[in-house]
C-alpha positions in Angstrom: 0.0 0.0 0.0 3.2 2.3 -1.3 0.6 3.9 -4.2 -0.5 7.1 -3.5 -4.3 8.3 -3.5 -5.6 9.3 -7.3 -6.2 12.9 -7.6 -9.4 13.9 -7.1 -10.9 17.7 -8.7 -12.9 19.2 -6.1 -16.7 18.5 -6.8 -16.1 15.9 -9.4 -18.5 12.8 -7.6 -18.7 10.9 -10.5 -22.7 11.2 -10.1 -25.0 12.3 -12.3 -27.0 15.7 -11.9 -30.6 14.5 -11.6 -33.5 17.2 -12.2 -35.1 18.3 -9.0 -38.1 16.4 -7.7 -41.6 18.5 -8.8 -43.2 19.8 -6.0 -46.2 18.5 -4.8 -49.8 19.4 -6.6 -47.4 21.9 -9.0 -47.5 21.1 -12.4 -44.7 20.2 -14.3 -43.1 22.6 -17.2 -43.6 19.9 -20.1 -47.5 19.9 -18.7 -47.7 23.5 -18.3 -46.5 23.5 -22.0 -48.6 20.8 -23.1 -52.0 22.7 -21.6 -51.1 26.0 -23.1 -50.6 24.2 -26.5 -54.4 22.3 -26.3 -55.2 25.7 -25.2 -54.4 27.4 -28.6 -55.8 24.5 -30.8 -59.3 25.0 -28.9 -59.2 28.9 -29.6 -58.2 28.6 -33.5 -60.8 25.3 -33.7 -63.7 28.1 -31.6 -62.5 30.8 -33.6 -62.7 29.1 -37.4 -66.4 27.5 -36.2 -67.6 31.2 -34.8 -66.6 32.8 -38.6 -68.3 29.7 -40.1 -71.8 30.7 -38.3 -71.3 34.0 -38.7 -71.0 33.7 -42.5 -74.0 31.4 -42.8 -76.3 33.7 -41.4 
């Protein structure tokens, strides 16, 4: 047991940095994202129906 210790760079763990855990009854960004996207199809889908009536009458 002569061998010396192997250099080590401060920090380095070797572990992966995970994401933090969500908090609880907080949605997540990708569902936030998700929602606001749903959000949009259901105004342009309301929106192209509301000319249709409109030019039928």
């Amino acid at each position: 047991m002569d061998r010396p210790l192997p250099r080590r760079t401060p920090g380095a763990s070797g572990r992966e940095p995970r994401p933090p855990k969500p908090e609880f009854g907080v949605p997540s960004h990708e569902l936030r994202e998700r929602a606001a996207g749903g959000w949009e199809r259901f105004l342009r889908r309301f929106l192209a129906g509301q000319v249709d009536q409109e030019s039928d009458s």
